[in-house]
ChimeraX commands (.cxc) that place a marker at each C-alpha (Angstrom):
marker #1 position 190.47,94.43,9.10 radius 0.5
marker #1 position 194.41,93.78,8.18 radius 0.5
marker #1 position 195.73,92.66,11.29 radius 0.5
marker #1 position 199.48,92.58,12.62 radius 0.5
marker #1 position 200.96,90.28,9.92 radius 0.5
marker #1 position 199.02,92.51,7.34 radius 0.5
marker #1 position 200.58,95.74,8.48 radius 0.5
marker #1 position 204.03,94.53,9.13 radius 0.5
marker #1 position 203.66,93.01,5.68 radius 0.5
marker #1 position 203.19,96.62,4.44 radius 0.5
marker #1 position 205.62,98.53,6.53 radius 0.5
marker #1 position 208.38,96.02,5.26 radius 0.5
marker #1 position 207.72,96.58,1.75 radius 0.5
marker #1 position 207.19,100.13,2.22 radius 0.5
marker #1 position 210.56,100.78,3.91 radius 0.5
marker #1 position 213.23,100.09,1.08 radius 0.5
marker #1 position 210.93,102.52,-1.39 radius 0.5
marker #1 position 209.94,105.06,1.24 radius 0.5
marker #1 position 212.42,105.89,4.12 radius 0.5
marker #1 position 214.70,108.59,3.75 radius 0.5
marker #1 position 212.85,110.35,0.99 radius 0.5
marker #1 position 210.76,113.90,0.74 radius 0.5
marker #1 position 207.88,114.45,1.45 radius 0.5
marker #1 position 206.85,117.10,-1.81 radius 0.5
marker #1 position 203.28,117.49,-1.38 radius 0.5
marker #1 position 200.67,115.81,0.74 radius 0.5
marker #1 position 196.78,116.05,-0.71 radius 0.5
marker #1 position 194.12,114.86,2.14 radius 0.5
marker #1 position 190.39,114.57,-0.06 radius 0.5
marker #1 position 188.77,113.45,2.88 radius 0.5
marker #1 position 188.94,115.56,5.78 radius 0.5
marker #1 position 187.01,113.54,8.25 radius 0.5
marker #1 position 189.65,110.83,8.10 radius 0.5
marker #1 position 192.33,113.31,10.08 radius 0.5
marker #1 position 191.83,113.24,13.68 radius 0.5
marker #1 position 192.43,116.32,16.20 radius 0.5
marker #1 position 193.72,118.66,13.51 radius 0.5
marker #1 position 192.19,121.23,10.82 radius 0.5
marker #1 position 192.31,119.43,7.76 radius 0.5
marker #1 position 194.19,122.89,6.56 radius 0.5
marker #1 position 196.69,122.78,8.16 radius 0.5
marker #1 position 197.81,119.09,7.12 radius 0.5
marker #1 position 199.28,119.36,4.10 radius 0.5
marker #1 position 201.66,122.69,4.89 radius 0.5
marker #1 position 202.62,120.55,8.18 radius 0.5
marker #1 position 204.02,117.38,5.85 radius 0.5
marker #1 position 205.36,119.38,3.02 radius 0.5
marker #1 position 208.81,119.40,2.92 radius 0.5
marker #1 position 209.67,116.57,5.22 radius 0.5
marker #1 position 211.79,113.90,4.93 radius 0.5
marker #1 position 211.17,110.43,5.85 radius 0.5
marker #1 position 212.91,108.90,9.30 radius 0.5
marker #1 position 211.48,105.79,9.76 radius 0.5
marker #1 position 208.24,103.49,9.40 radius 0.5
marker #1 position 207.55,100.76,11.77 radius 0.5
marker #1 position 204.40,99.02,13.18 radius 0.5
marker #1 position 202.84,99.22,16.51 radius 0.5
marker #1 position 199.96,97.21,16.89 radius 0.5
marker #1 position 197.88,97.89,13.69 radius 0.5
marker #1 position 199.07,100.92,13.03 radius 0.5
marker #1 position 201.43,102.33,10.57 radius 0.5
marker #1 position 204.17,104.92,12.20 radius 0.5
marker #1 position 205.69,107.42,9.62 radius 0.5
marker #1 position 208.46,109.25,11.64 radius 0.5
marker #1 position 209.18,112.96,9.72 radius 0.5
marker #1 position 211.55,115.15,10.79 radius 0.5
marker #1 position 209.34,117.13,13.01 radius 0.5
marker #1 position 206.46,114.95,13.44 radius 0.5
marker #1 position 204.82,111.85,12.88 radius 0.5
marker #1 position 202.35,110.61,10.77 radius 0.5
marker #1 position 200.24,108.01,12.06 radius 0.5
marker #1 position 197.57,105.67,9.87 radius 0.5
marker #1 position 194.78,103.14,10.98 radius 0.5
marker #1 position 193.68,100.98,7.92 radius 0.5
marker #1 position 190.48,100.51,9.68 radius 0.5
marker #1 position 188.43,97.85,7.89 radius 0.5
marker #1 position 189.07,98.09,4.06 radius 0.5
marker #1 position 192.35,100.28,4.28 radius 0.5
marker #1 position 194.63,99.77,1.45 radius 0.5
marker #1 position 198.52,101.63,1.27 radius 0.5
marker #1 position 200.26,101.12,-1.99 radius 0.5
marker #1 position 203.71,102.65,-3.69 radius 0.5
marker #1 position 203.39,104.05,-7.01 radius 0.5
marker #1 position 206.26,104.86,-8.74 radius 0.5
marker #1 position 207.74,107.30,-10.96 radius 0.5
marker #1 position 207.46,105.13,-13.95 radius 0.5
marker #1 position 204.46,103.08,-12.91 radius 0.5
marker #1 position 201.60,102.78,-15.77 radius 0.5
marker #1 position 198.40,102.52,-13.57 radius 0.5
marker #1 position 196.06,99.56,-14.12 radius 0.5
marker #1 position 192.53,101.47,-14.57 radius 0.5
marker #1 position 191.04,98.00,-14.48 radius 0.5
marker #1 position 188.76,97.52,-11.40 radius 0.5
marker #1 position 187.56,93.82,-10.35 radius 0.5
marker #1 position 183.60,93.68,-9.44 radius 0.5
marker #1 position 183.22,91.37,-6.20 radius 0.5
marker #1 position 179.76,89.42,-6.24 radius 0.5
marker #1 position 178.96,92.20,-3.71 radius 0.5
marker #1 position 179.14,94.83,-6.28 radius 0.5
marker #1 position 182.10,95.90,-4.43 radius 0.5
marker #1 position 185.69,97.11,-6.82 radius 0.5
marker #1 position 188.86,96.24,-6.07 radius 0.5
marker #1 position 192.02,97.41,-8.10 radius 0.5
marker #1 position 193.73,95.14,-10.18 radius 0.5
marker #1 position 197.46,95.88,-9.14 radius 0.5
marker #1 position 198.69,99.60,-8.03 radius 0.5
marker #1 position 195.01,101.45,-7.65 radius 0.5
marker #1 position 194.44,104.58,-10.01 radius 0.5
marker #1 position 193.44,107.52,-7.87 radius 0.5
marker #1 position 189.71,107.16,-7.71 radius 0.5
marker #1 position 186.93,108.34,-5.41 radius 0.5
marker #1 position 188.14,106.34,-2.48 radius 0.5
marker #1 position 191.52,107.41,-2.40 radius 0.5
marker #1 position 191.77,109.50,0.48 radius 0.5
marker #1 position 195.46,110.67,0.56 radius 0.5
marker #1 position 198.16,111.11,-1.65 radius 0.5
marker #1 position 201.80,111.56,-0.55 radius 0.5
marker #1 position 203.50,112.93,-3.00 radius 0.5
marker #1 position 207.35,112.10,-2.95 radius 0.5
marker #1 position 210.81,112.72,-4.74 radius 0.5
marker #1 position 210.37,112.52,-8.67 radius 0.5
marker #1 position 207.06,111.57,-8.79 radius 0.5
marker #1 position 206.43,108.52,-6.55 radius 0.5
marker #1 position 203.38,108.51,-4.62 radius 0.5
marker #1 position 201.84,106.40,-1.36 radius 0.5
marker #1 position 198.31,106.45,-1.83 radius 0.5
marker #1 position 195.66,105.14,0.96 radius 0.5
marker #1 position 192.72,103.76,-0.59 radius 0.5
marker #1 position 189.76,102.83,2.08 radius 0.5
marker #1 position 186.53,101.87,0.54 radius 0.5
marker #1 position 184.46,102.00,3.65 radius 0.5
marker #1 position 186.42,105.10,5.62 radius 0.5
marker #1 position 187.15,103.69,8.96 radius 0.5
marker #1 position 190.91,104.11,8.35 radius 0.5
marker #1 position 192.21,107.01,10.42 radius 0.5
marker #1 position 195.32,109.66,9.94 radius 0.5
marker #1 position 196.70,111.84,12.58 radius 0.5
marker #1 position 199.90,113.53,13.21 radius 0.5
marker #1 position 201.86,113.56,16.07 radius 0.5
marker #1 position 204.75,116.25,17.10 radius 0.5
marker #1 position 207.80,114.62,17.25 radius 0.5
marker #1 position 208.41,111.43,17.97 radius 0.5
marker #1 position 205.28,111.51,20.78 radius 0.5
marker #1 position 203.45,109.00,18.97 radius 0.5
marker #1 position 203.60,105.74,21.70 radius 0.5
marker #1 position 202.21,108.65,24.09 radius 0.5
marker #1 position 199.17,109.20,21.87 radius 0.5
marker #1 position 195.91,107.97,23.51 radius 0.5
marker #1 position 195.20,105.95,20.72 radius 0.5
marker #1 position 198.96,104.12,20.99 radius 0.5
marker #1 position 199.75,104.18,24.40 radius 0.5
marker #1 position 196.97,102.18,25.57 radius 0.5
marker #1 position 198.47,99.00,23.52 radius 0.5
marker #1 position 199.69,95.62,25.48 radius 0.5
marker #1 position 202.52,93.68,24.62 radius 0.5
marker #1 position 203.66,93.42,21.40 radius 0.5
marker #1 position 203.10,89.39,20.46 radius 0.5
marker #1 position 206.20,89.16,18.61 radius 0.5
marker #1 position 208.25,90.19,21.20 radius 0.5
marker #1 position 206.73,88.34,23.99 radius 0.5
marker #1 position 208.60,86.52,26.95 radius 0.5
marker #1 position 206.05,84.28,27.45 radius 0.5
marker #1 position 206.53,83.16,31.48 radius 0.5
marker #1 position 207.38,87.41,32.23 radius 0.5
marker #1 position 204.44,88.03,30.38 radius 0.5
marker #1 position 202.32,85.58,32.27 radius 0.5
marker #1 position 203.55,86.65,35.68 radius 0.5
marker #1 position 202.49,90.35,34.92 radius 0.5
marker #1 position 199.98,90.50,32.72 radius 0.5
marker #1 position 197.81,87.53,32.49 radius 0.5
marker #1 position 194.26,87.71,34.09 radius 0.5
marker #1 position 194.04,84.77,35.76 radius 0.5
marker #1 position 190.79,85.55,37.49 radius 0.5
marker #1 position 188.88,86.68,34.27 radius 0.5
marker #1 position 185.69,85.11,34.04 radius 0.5
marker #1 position 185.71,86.39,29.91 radius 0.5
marker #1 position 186.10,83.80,26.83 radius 0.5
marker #1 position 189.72,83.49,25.78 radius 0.5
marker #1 position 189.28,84.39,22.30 radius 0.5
marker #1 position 187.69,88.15,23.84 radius 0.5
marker #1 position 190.91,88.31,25.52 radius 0.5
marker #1 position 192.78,87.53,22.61 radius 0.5
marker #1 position 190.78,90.59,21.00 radius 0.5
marker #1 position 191.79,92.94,23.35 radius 0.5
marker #1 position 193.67,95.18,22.33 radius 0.5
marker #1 position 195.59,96.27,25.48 radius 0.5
marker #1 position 196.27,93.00,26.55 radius 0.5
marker #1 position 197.99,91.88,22.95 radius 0.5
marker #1 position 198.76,94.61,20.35 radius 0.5
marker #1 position 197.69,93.88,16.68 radius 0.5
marker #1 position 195.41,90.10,17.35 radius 0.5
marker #1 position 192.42,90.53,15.26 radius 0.5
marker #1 position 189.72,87.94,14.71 radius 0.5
marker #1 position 191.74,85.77,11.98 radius 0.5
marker #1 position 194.67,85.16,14.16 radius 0.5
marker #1 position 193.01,84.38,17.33 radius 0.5
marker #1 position 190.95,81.49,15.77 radius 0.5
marker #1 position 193.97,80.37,13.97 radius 0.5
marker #1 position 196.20,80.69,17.50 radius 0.5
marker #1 position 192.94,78.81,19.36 radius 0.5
marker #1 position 193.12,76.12,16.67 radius 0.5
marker #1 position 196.59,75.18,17.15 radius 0.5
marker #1 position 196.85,75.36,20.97 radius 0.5
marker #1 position 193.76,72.86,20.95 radius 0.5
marker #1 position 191.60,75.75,23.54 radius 0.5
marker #1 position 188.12,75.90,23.00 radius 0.5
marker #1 position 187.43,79.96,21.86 radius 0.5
marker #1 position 184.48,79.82,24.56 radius 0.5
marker #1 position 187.49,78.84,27.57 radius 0.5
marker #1 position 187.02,81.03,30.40 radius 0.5
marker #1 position 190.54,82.75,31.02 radius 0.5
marker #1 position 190.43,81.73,34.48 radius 0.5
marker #1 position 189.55,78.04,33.56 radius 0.5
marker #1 position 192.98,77.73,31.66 radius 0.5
marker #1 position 195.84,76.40,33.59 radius 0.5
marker #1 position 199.50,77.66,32.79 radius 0.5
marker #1 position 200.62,74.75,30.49 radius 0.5
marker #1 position 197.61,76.15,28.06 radius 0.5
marker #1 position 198.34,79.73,28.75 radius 0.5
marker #1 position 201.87,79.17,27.74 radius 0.5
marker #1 position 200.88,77.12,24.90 radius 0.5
marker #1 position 198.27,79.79,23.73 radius 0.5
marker #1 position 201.16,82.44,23.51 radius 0.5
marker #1 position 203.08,80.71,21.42 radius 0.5
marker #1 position 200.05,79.84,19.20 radius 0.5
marker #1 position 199.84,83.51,18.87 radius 0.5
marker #1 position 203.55,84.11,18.14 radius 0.5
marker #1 position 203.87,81.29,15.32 radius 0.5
marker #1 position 200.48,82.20,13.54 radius 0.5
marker #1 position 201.57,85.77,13.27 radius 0.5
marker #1 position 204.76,84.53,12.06 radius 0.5
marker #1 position 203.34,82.57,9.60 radius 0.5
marker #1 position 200.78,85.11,8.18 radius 0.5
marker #1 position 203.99,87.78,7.61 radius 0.5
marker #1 position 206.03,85.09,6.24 radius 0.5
marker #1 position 203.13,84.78,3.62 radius 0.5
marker #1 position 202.59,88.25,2.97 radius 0.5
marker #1 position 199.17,88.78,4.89 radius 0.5
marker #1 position 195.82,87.32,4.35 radius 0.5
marker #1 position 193.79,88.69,1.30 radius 0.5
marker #1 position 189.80,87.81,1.77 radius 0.5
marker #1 position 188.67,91.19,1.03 radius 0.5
marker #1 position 190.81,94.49,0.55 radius 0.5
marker #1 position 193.76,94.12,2.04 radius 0.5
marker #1 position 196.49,94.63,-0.42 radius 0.5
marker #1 position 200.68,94.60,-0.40 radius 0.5
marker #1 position 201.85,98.27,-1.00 radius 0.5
marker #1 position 202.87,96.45,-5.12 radius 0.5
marker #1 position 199.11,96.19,-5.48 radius 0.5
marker #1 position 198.99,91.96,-4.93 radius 0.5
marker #1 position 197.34,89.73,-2.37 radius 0.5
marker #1 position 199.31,87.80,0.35 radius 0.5
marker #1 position 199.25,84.30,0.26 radius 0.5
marker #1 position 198.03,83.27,3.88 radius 0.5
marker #1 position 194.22,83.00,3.04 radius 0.5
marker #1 position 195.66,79.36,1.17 radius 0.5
marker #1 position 196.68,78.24,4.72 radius 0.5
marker #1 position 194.49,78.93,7.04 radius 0.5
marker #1 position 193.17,76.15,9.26 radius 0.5
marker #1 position 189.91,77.25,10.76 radius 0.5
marker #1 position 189.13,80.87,9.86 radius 0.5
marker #1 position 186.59,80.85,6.83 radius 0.5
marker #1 position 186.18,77.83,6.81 radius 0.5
marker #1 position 182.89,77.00,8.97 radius 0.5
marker #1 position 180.98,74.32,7.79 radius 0.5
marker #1 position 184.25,72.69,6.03 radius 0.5
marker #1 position 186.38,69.45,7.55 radius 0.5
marker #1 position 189.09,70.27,9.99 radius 0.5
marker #1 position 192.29,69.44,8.03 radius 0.5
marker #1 position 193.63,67.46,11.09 radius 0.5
marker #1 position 190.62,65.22,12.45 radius 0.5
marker #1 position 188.28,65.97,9.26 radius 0.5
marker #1 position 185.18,67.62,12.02 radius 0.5
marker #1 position 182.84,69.54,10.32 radius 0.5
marker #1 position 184.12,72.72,11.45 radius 0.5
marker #1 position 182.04,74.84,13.33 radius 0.5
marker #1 position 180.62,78.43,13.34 radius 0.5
marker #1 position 179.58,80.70,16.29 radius 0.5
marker #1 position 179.88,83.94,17.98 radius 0.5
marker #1 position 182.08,84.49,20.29 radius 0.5
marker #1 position 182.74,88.73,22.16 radius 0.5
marker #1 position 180.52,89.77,18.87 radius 0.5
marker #1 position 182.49,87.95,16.38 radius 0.5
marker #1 position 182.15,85.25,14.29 radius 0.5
marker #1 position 184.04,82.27,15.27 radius 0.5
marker #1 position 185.42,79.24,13.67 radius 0.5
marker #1 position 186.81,76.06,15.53 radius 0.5
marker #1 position 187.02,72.21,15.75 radius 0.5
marker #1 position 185.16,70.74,18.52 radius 0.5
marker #1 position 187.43,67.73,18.59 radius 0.5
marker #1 position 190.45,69.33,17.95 radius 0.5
marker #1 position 189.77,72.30,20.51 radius 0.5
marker #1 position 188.83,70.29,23.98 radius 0.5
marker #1 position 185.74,68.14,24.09 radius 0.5
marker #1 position 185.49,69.41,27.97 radius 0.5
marker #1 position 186.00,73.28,26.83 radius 0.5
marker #1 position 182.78,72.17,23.91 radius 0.5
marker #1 position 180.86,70.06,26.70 radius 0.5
marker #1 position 181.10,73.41,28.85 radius 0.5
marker #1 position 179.89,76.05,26.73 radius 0.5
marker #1 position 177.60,74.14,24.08 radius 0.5
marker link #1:1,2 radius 0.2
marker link #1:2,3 radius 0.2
marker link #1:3,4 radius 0.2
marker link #1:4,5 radius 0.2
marker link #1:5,6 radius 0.2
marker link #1:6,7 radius 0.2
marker link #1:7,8 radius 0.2
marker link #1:8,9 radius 0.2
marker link #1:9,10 radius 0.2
marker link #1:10,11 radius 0.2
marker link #1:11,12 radius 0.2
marker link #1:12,13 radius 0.2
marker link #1:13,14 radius 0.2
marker link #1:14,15 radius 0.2
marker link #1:15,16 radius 0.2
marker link #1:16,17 radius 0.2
marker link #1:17,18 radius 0.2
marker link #1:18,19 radius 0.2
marker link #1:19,20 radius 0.2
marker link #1:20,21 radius 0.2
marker link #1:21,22 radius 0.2
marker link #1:22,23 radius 0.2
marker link #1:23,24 radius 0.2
marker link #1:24,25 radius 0.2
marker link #1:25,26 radius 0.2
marker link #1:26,27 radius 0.2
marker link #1:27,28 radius 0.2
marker link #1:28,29 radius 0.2
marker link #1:29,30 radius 0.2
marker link #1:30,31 radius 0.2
marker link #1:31,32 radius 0.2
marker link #1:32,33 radius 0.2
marker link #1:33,34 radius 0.2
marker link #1:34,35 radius 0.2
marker link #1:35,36 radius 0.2
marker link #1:36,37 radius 0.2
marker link #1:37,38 radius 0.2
marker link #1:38,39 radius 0.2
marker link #1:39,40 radius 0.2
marker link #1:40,41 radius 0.2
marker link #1:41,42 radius 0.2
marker link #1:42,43 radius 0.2
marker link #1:43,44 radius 0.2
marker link #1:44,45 radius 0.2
marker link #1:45,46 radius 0.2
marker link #1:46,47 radius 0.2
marker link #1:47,48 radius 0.2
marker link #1:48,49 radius 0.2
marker link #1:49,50 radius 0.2
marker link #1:50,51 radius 0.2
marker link #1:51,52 radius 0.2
marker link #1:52,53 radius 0.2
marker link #1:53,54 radius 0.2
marker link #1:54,55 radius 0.2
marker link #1:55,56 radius 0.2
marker link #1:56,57 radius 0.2
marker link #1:57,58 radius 0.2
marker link #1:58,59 radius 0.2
marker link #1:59,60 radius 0.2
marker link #1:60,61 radius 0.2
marker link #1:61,62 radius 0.2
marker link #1:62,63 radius 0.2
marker link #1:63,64 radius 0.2
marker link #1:64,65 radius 0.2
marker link #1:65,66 radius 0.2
marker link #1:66,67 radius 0.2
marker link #1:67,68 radius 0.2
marker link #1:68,69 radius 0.2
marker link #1:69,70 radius 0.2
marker link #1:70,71 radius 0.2
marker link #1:71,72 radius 0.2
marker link #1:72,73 radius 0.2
marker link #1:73,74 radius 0.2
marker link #1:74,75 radius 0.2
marker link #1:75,76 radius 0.2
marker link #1:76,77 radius 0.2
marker link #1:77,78 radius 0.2
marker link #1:78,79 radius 0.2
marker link #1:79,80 radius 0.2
marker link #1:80,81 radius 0.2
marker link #1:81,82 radius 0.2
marker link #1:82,83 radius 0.2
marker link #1:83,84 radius 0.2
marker link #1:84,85 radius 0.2
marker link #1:85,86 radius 0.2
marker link #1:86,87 radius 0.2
marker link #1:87,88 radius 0.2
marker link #1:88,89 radius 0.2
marker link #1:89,90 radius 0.2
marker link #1:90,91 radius 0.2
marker link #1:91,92 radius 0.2
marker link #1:92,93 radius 0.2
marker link #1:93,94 radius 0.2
marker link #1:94,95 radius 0.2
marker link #1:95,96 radius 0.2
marker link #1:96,97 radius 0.2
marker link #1:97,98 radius 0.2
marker link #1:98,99 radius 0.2
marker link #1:99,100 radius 0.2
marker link #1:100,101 radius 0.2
marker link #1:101,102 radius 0.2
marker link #1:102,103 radius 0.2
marker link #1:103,104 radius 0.2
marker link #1:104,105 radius 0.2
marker link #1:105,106 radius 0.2
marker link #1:106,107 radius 0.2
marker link #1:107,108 radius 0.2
marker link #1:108,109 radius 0.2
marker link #1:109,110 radius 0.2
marker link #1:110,111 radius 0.2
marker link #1:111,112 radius 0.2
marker link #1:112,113 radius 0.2
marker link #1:113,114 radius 0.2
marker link #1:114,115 radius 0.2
marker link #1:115,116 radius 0.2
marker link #1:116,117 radius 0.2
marker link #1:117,118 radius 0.2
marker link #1:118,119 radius 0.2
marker link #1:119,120 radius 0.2
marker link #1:120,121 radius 0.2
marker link #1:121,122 radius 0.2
marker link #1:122,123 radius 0.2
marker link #1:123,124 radius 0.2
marker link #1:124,125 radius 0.2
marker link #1:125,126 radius 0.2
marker link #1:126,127 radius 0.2
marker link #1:127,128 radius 0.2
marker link #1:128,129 radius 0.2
marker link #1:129,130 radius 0.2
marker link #1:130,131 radius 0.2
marker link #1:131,132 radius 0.2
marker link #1:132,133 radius 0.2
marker link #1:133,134 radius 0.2
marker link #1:134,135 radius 0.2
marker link #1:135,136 radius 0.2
marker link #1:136,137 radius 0.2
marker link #1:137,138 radius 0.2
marker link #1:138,139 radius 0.2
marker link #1:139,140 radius 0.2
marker link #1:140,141 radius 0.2
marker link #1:141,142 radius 0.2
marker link #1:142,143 radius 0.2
marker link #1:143,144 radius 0.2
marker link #1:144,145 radius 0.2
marker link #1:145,146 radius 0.2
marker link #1:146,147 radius 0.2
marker link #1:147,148 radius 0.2
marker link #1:148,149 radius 0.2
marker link #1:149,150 radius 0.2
marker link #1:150,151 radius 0.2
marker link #1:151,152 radius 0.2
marker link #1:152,153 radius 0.2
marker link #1:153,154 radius 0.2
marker link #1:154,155 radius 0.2
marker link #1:155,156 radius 0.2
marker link #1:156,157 radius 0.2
marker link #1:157,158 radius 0.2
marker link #1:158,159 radius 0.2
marker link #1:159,160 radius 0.2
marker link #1:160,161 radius 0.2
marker link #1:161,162 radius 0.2
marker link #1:162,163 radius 0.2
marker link #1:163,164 radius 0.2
marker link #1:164,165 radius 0.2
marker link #1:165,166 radius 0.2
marker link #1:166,167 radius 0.2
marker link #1:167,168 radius 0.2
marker link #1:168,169 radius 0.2
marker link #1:169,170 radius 0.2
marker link #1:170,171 radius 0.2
marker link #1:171,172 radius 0.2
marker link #1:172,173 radius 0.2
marker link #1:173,174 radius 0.2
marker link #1:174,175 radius 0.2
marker link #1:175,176 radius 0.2
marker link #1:176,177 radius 0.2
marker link #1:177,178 radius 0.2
marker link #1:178,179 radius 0.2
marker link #1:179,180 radius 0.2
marker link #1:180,181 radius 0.2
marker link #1:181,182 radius 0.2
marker link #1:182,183 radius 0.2
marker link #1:183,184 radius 0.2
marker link #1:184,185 radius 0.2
marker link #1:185,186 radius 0.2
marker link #1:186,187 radius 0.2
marker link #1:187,188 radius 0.2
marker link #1:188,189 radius 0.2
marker link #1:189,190 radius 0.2
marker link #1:190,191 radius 0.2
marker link #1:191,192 radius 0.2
marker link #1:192,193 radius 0.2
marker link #1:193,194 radius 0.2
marker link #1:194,195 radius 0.2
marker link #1:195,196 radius 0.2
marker link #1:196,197 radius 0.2
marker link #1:197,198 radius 0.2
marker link #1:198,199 radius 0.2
marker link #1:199,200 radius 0.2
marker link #1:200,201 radius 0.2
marker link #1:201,202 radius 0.2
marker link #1:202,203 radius 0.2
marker link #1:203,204 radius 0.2
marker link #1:204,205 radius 0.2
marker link #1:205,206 radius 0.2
marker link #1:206,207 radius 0.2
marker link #1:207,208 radius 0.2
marker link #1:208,209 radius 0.2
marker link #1:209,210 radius 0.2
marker link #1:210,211 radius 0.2
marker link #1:211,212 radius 0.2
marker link #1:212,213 radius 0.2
marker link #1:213,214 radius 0.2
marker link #1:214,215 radius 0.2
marker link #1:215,216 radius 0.2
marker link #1:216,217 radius 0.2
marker link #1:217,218 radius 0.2
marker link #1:218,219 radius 0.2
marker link #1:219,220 radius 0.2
marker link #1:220,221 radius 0.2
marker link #1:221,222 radius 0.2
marker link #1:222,223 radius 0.2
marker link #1:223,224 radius 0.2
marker link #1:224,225 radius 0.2
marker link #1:225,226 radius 0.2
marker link #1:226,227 radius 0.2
marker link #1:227,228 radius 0.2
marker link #1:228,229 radius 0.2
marker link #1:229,230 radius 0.2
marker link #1:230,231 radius 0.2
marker link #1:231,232 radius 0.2
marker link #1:232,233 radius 0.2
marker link #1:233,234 radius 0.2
marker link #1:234,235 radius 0.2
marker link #1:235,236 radius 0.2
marker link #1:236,237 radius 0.2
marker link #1:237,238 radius 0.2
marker link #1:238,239 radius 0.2
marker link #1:239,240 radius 0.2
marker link #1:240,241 radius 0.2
marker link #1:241,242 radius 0.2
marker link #1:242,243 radius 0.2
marker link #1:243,244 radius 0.2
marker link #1:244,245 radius 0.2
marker link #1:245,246 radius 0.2
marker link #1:246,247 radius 0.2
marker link #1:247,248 radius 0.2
marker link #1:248,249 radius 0.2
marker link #1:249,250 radius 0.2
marker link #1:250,251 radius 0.2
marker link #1:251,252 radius 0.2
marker link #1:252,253 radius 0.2
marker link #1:253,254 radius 0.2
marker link #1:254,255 radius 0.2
marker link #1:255,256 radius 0.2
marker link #1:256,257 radius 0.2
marker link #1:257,258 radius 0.2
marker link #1:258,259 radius 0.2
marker link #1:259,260 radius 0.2
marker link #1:260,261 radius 0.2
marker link #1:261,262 radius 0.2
marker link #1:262,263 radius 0.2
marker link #1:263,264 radius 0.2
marker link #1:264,265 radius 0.2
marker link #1:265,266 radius 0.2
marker link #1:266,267 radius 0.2
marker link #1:267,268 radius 0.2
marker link #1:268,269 radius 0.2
marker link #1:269,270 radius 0.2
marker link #1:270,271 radius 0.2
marker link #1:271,272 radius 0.2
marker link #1:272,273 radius 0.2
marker link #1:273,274 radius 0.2
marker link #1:274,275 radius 0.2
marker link #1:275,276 radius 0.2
marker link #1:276,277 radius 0.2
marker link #1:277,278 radius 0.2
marker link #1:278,279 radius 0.2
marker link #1:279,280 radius 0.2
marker link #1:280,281 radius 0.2
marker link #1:281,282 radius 0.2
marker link #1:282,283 radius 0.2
marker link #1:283,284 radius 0.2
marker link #1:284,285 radius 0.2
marker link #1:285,286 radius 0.2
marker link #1:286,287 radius 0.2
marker link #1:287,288 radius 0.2
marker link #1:288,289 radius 0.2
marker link #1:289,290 radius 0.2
marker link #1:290,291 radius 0.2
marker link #1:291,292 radius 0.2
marker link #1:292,293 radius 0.2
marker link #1:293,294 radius 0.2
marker link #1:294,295 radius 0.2
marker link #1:295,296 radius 0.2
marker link #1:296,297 radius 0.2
marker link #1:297,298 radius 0.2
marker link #1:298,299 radius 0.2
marker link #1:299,300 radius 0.2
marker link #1:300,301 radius 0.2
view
């Protein structure tokens, strides 16, 4: 699932070629995408508007209109890409060794492209989501960070005061693992399963740490894991494994630097461990048991 560095990755690039442009026609070919809203009525309710804004919040992608706003969730295989005018569309496909396709460059309109927003003189933003656990939904006005879907987010990591943060937000008493809490969506917006191990890795916590076992030197530490890791991944354009795509149609770049995630079974780059592979709040998890606390290991082996 493109996580925070992902979708700020796409929001950045979509701004410059997006914002304050029209809105000619909007097609929706899969209504069960759109959430709380006849699929009839969506593309009469976009037509005609104009672009205010796009930003981020958490992992989803805020398009402020002039009398609403158009929200997206990627989901898992999600894929938003700018087409325009004068773009020649690569109809080449790539076959993965799981028989899945992905698009070589901008993707042709093909059976998974779910929506097309058609814009001044012929550009286009086109989601593409293999798997259809992306979501749309509109939202009057600018409502959208009282939606029930937004307005349950924490903190966004980026913006974090780490010591306020602590003081006011931090379950100290939590008897969950730290990586679950790093999961958790209302605690930090927009932490999926690739940061967290990556954030774990460099603070040197176990992922299996009971929140209330860490002290405040590690919580503080742990934070700013979070905050450089996400930095990183946008600074290299996202992390391409599967379908996540920039809105030109390429891959990021932050796969090549990863330091634990995906790599189970492989030497730690620092201490050269064997990596190692478990599951941790339903996910899989990657870390080095030298690296991340022998005592943390010891505990939970």
């Amino acid at each position: 699932m493109p996580e925070l560095p992902e979708v700020e990755t796409i929001v950045r690039m979509l701004i410059p070629s997006v914002e304050g442009k029209r809105i000619e026609k909007a097609e929706l070919r899969l209504g069960r995408m759109l959430l709380d809203m006849d699929p009839g009525n969506f593309s009469s309710a976009l037509k005609g508007q104009g672009v205010s804004r796009i930003l981020r919040r958490g992992k989803y992608i805020v398009i402020e209109l002039a009398d609403c706003s158009l929200v997206i969730h990627l989901g898992m295989t999600g894929q938003l890409t700018f087409s325009p005018a004068d773009y020649v569309e690569n109809a080449g496909f790539v076959r993965t060794v799981t028989g899945l396709e992905k698009p070589k460059g901008v993707h042709p309109v093909d059976k998974h492209t779910h929506l097309i927003l058609w814009l001044e003189n012929g550009e286009r933003v086109l989601f593409r989501d293999p798997r259809t656990f992306g979501k749309i939904f509109l939202v009057p006005g600018r409502d959208w960070p009282r939606h029930p879907r937004l307005s349950i987010l924490g903190e966004e990591p980026l913006e974090l005061r780490v010591k306020s943060f602590l003081k006011k937000s931090f379950p100290a008493a939590s008897a969950r693992p730290i990586k679950a809490l790093l999961l958790d969506q209302s605690f930090l917006a927009g932490v999926g399963n690739i940061y967290a191990d990556e954030a774990l890795f460099k603070s040197g916590i176990h992922p299996q740490s009971r929140v209330r076992d860490l002290r405040e030197p590690e919580q503080v530490r742990l934070l700013e894991a979070v905050k450089e890791v996400l930095r990183k991944g946008i600074r290299n354009n996202g992390t391409s494994f599967s379908d996540y795509r920039k809105p030109d149609g390429t891959e990021g770049s932050n796969q090549e630097r990863l330091q634990v995630y995906g790599r189970g079974g492989e030497p730690c780059r620092s201490c050269r461990t064997i990596l190692k592979k478990s599951l941790v709040a339903q996910r899989g998890t990657v870390h080095c048991p030298t690296c991340q606390g022998k005592k943390a290991a010891r505990r939970h082996s």
